[in-house]
C-alpha positions as CSV (number, residue, x, y, z in Angstrom):
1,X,-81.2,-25.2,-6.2
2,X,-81.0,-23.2,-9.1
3,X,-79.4,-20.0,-7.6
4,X,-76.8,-22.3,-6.2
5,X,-75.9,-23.6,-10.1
6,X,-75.7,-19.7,-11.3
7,X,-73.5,-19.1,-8.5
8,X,-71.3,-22.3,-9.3
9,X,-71.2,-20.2,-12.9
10,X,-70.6,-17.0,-11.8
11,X,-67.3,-18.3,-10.3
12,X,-66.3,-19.7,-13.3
13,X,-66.1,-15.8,-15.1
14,X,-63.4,-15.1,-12.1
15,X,-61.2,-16.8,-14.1
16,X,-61.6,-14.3,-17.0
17,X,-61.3,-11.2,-14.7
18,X,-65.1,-10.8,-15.0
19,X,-67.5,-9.8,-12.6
20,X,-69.0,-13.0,-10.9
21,X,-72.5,-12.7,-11.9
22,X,-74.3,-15.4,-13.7
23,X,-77.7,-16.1,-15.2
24,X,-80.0,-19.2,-16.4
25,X,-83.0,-19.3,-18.1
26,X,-85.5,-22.1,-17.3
27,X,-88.9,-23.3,-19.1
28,X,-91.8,-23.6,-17.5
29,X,-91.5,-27.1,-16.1
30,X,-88.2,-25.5,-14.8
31,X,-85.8,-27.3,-17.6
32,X,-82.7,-25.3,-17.9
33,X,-82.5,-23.4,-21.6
34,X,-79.4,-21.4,-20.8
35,X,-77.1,-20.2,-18.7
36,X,-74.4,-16.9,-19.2
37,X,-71.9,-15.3,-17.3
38,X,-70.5,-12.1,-17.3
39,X,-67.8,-11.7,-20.3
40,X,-67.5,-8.5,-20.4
41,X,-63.8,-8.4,-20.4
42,X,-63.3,-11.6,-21.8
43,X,-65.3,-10.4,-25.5
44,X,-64.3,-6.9,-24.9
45,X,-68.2,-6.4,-24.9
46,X,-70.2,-4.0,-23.0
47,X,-73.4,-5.5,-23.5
48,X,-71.7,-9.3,-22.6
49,X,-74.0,-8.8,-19.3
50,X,-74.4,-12.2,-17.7
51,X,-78.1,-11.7,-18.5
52,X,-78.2,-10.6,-21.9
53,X,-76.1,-13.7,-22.8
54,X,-78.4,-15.8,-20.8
55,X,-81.8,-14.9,-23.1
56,X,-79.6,-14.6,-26.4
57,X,-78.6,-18.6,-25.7
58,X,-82.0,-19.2,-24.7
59,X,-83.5,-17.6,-28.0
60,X,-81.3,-19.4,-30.0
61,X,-82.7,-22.7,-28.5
62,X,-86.3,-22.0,-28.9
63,X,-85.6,-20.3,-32.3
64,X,-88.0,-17.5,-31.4
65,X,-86.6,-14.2,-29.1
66,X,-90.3,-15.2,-27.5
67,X,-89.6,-16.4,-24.2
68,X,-93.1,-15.8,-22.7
69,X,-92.8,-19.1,-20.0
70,X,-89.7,-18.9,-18.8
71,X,-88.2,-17.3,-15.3
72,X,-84.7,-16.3,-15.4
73,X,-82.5,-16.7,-12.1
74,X,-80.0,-14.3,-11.8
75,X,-77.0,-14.0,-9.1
76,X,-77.2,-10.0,-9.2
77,X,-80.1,-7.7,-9.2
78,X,-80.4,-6.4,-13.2
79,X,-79.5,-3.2,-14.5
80,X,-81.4,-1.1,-16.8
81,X,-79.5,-2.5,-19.9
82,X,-80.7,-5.9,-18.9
83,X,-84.0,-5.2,-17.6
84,X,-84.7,-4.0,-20.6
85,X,-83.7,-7.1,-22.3
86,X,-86.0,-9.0,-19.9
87,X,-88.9,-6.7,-20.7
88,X,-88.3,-7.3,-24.7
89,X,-87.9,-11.1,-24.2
90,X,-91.3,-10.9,-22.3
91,X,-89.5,-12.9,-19.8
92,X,-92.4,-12.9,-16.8
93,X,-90.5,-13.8,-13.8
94,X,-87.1,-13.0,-12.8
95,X,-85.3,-14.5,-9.8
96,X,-82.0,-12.6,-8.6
97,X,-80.2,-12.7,-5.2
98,X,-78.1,-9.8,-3.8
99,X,-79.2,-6.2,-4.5
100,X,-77.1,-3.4,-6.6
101,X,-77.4,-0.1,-4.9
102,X,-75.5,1.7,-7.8
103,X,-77.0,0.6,-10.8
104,X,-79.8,-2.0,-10.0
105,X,-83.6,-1.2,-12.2
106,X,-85.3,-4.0,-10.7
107,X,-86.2,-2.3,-6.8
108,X,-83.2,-0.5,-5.5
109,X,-82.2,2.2,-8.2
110,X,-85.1,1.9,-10.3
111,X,-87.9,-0.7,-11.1
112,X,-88.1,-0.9,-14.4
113,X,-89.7,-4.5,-15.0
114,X,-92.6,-3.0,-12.6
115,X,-93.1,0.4,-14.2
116,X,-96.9,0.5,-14.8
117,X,-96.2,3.0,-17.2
118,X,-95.0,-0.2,-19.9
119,X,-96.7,-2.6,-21.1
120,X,-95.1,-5.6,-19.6
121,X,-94.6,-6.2,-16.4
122,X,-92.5,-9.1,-14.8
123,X,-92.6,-11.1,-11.2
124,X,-90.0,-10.5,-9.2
125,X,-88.5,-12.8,-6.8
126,X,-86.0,-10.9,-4.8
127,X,-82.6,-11.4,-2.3
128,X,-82.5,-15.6,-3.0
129,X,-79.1,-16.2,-1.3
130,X,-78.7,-12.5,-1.6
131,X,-75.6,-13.1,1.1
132,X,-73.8,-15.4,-0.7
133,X,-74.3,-13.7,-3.5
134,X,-73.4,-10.4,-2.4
135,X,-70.1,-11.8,-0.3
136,X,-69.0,-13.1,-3.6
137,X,-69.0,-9.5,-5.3
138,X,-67.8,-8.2,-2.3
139,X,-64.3,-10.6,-2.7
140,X,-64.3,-10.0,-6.0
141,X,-63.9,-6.3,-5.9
142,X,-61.3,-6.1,-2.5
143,X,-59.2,-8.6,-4.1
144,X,-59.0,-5.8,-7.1
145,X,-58.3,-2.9,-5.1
């Protein structure tokens, strides 16, 4: 259910030229706290990851950057930037469904929320309607080219 309402979101950052990827953050009892999509061309951002904007929203909500019962669902597998982000949030469980063979740090590329070497280390629920997911990255970038 709720990888179908980040993909309903990651449509909506088409409209801005954006990469359709979105991201929600939910509590424990699986209330959502946020949602954020890609903005990276709409803020002029590089940081405006769907992701990042996702546990800044959720931060803001709980007034603390502590987000230590949450899971956050993600359309796209995380890249280092944001996996990073998830690891200082001490986020415990992160949901995504396709996989990013260039730049993805949560399996394919690298794992960074599983590195034993850190001193969190986060669930990972992997490829939850990875195909859907992945076809609508895949439109997205033949309709640029």
């Amino acid at each position: 259910m709720w990888m179908s309402e980040a993909l309903a979101e990651a449509r909506l950052a088409l409209a801005t030229g954006d990469v359709p990827v979105a991201a929600m953050v939910l509590d424990a009892d699986g209330t959502r706290l946020s949602v954020g999509r890609n903005e990276r061309e709409l803020s002029h951002d590089p940081t405006a990851h769907a992701e990042v904007l996702a546990i800044r929203a959720a931060a803001e909500a709980r007034g603390t950057w502590h987000l230590e019962d949450t899971t956050l669902v993600v359309t796209l597998e995380p890249c280092t930037m944001c996996a990073g982000a998830i690891l200082q949030a001490r986020i415990p469980r992160v949901v995504f469904g396709a996989w990013d063979e260039k730049a993805g740090a949560v399996g394919s590329v690298l794992d960074v929320l599983r590195d034993r070497r850190l001193p969190h280390r986060v669930e990972v629920v992997a490829g939850v309607a990875a195909e859907e997911s992945a076809a609508l990255l895949r439109e997205f970038f033949e309709s640029r080219r």
